[in-house]
C-alpha positions, 0 to 999 in steps of 0.5 A: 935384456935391460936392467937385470938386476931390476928384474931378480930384485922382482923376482926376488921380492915375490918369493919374499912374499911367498915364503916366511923370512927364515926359509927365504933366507936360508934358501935364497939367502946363498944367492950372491946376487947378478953375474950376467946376462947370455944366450938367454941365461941369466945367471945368478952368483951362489955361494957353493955347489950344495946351494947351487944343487939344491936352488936348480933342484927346488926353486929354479922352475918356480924362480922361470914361472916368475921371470916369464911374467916380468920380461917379454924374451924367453930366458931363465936362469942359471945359477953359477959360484965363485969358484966356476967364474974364476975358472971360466976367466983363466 
């Protein structure tokens, strides 16, 4: 997939565009920003568990209706922390 951090700033400006600034902040306001790209995932950097939960449980469906619209491949997002990137390198 090219350039995608150019896709979630898309992505990212559409929910802006739904939602007022202070729901958008405080729920996706935990996103870090783009770890990678694989197997069809593209994976995103939370700052916790609790932000991680709460992103798969209310938005994740709504973040994979957006990102169908602005790529051709089928893929979705994932959401990962710190903490879980730091494990997977050891």
């Amino acid at each position: 997939m090219e350039n995608i951090e150019f896709i979630w700033e898309s992505v990212k400006n559409r929910l802006k565009e739904k939602y007022d600034e202070n729901t958008f902040n405080e729920h996706f306001g935990a996103i870090l920003g783009v770890h990678k790209f694989s197997n069809g995932f593209l994976y995103l950097i939370v700052t916790n568990d609790f932000a991680k939960y709460r992103l798969l449980k209310f938005y994740q469906k709504e973040m994979n209706d957006i990102l169908e619209t602005l790529v051709d491949e089928k893929c979705s997002f994932e959401f990962i922390t710190k903490d879980e990137i730091e494990k997977l390198k050891k």
